[in-house]
C-alpha positions as CSV (number, residue, x, y, z in Angstrom):
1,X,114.5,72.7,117.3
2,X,113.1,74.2,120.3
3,X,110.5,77.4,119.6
4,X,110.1,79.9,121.9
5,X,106.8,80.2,124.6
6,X,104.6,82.9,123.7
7,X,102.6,82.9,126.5
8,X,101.7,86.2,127.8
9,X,101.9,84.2,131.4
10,X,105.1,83.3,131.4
11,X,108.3,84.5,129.8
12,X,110.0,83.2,126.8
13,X,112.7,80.7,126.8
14,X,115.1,81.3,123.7
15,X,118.0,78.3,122.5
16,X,121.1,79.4,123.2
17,X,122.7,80.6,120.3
18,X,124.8,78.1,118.4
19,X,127.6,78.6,116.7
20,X,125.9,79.9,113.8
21,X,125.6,83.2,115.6
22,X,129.2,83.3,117.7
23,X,130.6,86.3,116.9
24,X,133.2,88.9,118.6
25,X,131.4,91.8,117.4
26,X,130.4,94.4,120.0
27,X,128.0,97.2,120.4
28,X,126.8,100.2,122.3
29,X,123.6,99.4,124.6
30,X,121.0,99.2,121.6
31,X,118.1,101.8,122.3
32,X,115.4,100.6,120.0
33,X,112.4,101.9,117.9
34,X,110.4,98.9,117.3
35,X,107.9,99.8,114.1
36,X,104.8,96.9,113.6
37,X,101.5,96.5,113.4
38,X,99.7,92.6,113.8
39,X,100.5,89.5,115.2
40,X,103.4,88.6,113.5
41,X,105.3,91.7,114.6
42,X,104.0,91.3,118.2
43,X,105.4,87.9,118.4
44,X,109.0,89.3,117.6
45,X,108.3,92.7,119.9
46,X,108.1,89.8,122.7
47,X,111.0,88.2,122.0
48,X,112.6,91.5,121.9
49,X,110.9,92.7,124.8
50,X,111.9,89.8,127.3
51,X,115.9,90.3,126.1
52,X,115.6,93.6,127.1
53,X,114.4,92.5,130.3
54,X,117.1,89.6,131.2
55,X,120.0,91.5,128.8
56,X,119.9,95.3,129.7
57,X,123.5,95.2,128.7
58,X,122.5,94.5,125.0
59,X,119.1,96.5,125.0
60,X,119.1,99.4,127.0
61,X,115.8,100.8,125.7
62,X,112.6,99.7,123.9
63,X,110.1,101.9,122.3
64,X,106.8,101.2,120.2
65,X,105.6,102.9,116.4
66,X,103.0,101.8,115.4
67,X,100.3,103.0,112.6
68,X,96.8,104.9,114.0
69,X,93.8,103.2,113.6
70,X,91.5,103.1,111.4
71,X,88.0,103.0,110.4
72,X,85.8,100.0,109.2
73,X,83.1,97.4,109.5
74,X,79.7,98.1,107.8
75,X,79.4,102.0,107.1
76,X,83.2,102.6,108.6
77,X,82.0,103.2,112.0
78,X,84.5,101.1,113.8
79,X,87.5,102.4,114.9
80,X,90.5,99.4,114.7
81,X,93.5,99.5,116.6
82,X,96.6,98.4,115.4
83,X,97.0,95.0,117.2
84,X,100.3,96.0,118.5
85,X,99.2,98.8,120.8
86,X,97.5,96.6,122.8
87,X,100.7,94.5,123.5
88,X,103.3,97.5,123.8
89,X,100.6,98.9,126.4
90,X,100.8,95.4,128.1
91,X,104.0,95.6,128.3
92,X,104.4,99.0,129.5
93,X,106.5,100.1,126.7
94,X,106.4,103.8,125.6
95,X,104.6,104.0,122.0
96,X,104.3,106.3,119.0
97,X,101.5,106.7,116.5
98,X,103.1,107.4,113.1
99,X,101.4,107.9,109.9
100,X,104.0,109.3,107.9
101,X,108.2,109.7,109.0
102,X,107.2,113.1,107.2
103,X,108.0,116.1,110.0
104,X,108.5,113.5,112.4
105,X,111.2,113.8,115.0
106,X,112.3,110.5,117.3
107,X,111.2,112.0,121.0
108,X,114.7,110.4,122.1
109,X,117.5,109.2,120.4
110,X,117.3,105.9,118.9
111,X,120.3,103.7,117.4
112,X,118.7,100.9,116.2
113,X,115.3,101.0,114.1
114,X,113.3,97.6,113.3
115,X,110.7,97.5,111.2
116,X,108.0,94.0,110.9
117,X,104.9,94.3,109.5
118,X,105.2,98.0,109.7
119,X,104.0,99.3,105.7
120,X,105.8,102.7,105.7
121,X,109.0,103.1,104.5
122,X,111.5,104.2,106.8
123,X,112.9,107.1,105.2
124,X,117.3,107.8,105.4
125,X,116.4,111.1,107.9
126,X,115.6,108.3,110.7
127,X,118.1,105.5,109.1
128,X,121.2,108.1,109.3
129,X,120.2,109.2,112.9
130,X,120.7,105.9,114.1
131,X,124.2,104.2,114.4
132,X,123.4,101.1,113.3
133,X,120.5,101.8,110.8
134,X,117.8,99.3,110.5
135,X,116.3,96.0,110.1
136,X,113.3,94.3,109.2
137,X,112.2,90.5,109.6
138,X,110.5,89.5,106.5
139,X,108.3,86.5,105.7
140,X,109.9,84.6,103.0
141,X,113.4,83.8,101.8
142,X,114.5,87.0,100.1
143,X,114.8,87.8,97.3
144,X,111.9,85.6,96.8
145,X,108.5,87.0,97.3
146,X,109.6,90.4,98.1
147,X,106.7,93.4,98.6
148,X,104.1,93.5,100.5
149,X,101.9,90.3,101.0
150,X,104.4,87.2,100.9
151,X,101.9,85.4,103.0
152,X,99.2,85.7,100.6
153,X,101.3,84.9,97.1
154,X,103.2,81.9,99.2
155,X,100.1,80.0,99.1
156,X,98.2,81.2,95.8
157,X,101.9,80.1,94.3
158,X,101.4,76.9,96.2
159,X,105.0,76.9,97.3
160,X,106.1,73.6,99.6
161,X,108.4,75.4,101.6
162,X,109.5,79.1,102.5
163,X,111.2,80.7,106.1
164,X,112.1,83.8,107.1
165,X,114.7,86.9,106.3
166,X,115.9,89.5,108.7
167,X,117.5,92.0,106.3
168,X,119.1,95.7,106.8
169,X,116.6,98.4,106.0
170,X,117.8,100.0,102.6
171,X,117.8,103.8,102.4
172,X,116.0,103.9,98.8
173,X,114.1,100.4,98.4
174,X,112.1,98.2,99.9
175,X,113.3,94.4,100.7
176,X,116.7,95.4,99.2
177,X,118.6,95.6,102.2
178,X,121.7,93.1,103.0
179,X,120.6,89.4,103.9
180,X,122.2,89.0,107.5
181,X,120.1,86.2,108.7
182,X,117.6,83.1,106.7
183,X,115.9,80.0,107.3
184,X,118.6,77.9,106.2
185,X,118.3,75.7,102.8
186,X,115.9,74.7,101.6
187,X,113.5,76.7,104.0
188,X,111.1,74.7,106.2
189,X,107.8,73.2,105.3
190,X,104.4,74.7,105.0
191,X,102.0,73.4,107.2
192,X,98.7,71.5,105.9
193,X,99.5,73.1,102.9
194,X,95.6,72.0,101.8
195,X,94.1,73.8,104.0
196,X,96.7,76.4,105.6
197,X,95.6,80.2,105.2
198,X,98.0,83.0,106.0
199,X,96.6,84.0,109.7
200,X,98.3,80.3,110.1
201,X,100.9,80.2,108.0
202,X,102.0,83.1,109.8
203,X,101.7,82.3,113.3
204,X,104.2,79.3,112.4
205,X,106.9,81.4,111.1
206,X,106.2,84.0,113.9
207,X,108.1,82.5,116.6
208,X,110.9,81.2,114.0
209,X,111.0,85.0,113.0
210,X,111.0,86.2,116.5
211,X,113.8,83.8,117.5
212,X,116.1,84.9,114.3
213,X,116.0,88.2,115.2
214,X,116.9,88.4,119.0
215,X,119.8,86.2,117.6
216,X,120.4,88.7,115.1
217,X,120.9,91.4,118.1
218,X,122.8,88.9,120.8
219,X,125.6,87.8,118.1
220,X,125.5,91.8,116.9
221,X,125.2,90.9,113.2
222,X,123.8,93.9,112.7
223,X,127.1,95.7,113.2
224,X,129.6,96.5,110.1
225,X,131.3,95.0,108.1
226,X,127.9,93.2,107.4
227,X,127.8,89.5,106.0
228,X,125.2,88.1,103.1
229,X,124.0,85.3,104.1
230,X,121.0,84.8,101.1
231,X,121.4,81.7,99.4
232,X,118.3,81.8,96.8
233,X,120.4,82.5,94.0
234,X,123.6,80.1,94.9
235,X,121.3,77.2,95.8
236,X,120.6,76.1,91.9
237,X,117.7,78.6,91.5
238,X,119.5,81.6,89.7
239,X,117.5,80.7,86.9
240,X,114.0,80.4,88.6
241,X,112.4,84.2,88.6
242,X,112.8,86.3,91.5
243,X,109.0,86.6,92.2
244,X,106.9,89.6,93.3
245,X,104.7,90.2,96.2
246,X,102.8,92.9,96.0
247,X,99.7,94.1,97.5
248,X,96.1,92.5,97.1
249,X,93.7,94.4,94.8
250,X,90.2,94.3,94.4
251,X,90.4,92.7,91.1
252,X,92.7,89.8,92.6
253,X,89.7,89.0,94.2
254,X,87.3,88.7,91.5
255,X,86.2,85.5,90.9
256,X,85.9,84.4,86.5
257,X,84.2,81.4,86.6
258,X,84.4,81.2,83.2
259,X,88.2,80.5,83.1
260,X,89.3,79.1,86.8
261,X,89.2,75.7,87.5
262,X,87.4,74.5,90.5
263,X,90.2,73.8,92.8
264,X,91.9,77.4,92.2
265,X,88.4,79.0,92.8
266,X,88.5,77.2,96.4
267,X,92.2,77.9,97.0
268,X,91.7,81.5,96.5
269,X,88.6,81.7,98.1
270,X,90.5,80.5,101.4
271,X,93.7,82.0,101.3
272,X,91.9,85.5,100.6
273,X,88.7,85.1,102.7
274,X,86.5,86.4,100.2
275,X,85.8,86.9,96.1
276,X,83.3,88.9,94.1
277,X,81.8,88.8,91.1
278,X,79.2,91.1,89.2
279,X,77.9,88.8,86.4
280,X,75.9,86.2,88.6
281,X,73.3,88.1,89.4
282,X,72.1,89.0,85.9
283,X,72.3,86.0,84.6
284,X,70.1,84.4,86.9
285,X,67.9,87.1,87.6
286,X,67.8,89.3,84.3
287,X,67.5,92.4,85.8
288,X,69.7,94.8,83.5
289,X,68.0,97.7,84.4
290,X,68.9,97.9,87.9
291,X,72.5,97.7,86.8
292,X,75.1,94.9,87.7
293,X,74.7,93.8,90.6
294,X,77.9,92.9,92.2
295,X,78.3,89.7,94.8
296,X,80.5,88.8,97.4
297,X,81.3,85.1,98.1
298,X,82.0,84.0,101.6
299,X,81.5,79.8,101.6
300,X,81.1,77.0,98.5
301,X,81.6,73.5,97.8
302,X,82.3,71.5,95.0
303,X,80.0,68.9,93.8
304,X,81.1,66.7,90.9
305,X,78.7,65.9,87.8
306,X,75.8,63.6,87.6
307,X,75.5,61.2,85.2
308,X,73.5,63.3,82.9
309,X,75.3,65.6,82.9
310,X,79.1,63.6,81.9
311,X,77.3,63.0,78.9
312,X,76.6,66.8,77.7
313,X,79.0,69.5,76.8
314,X,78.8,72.1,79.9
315,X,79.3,75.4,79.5
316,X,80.3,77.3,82.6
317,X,77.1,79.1,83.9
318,X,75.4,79.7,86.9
319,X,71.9,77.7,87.6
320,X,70.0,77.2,91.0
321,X,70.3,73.5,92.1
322,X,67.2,72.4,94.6
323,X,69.1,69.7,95.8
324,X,71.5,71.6,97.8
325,X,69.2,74.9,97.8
326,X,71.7,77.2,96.9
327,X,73.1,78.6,93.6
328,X,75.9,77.0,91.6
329,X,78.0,77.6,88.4
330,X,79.9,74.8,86.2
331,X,83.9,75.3,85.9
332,X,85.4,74.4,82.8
333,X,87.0,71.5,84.3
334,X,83.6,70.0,84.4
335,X,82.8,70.5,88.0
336,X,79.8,72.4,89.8
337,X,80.6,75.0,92.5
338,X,78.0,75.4,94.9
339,X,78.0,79.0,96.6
340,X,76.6,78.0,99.9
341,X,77.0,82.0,101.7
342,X,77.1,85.1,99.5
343,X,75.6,88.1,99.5
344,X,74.7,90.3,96.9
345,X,75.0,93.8,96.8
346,X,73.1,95.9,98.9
347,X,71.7,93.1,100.8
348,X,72.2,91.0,104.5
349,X,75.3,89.3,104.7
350,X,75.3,85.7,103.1
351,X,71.5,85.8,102.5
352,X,72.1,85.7,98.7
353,X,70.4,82.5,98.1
354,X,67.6,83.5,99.6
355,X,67.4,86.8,97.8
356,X,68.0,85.5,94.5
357,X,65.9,82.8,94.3
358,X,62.0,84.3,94.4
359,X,63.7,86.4,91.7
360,X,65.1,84.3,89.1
361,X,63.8,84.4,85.4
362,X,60.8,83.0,84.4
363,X,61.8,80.9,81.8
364,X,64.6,79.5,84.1
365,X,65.3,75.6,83.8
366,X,65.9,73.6,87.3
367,X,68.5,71.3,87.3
368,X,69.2,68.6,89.7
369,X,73.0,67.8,90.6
């Protein structure tokens, strides 16, 4: 299959259509409101963008929505743009900073709104204005993984394959729209599955996304009467559980030692970028009376059991090892997780080992791993 080129120096080249997408459908000049906000969107506002360019006959207009930005870093003095803006300004395109569809009037009539990576829901006021509604280009093959974050849950499921949807935008629901476009059966595979995390997982499906969805608009599939294409639930999987994905929480980041496995406490660690937990810190350090103290992991490793100690029972704790210089905690699967960078609470980032260990309990027994 040939990808597109996403080079900002030179335009992309898109496959011909096959006859997957022939149709004899027809259309008014599409005047677009293009709604995103990161990478993933950017690469199909591209794609977008250069068939407006060469195809003026299908896309007579092209404007930008895009969320404001917001404020973060340490003390939330850094103002972040929404990716996007930078790449709609690039390309001269007209933009429009949304927070809510509430009051908001379209500047100019639009017939055709699409929505990837966007987060607000386009309400029916803006759906009904436009002839031809909406669509969105989703991450996974819907109905699967719907909400939110199917990224994220794709790889904490540890799913082999998945693809990507361009569905209508439904007037009451999210990701409940009509399936007019999928990665065909069974999906394609994820890459390095191992070691993939969503930043990459998602700039592999990008350009497949991107690609869908200007063939979405060339064969005018968009246009009633509207054809299902979803094959989850006629593929032999009706009886496998439409899953959810929905946002991640704090608390889907904190790490419990005490019942993960080694391997899931990596996995997570990677795919999220971060854990917490608010135990540690007491039990090595006994200081109750300044509270919990709550940690945030950033790097570990896994180091298996010496000889001594495949001969004990191990109960999952936290102990400093000298040998690697850091603090570590058993798993109940019998393996030690060393936490080489985290911080605690309060403290420089990822100087917790050094923090913790003039302060550990007196009566605290060194072990070597």
């Amino acid at each position: 299959m040939i990808l597109p080129c996403l080079s900002r120096r030179s335009p992309p080249i898109w496959r011909i259509p096959s006859a997957r997408y022939a149709s004899s459908k027809s259309s008014d000049p599409l005047r677009i409101l293009f709604c995103g906000t990161d990478d993933f969107s950017i690469a199909s506002l591209r794609a977008v963008h250069d068939e407006h360019q060469q195809n003026p006959s299908l896309i007579d207009a092209l404007h930008v929505a895009h969320r404001p930005g917001k404020l973060g870093g340490r003390g939330n003095k850094l103002l972040r743009e929404a990716p996007i803006k930078s790449a709609a300004h690039e390309l001269g395109l007209p933009t429009h900073v949304i927070d809510t569809f509430t009051g908001w009037t379209p500047p100019t009539a639009f017939n055709l709104i699409i929505a990837v990576s966007f987060g607000l829901f386009v309400p029916p006021r803006i759906l009904n204005a436009a002839k031809y509604g909406g669509l969105n280009l989703h991450p996974s093959l819907l109905p699967d993984l719907h909400g939110p974050a199917p990224l994220v849950h794709t790889l904490l499921n540890q799913d082999k394959k998945t693809g990507v949807t361009v569905q209508t935008l439904h007037h009451a629901h999210f990701d409940r729209g009509t399936l007019i476009d999928q990665t065909p059966h069974p999906g394609v595979d994820i890459p390095d599955p191992d070691t993939c995390t969503p930043a990459q997982l998602s700039r592999h499906l990008a350009p497949m996304g991107a690609e869908m969805l200007v063939n979405v608009l060339r064969s005018r599939a968009f246009v009633p009467p509207l054809k299902e294409v979803g094959w989850f639930q006629s593929a032999g999987l009706k009886d496998r559980p439409i899953r959810h994905a929905p946002k991640i929480s704090k608390e889907d980041m904190r790490v419990d030692f005490k019942t993960w496995s080694a391997d899931r406490i990596v996995r997570t660690l990677r795919i999220l970028g971060e854990l917490w937990d608010d135990s540690i810190f007491e039990q090595l350090c006994n200081r109750k009376d300044d509270g919990p103290r709550r940690i945030k992991i950033h790097q570990v490793r896994v180091a298996e059991l010496d000889q001594l100690e495949s001969d004990i029972e191990i109960i999952p704790e936290p102990f400093w090892s000298p040998v690697h210089g850091c603090v570590a905690h058993y798993t109940p699967d019998r393996k030690v997780v060393c936490l080489e960078s985290f911080t605690v609470e309060g403290q420089g980032r990822g100087t917790g080992n050094e923090y913790v260990l003039p302060r550990l309990k007196d009566d605290y027994k060194f072990l070597d791993l």
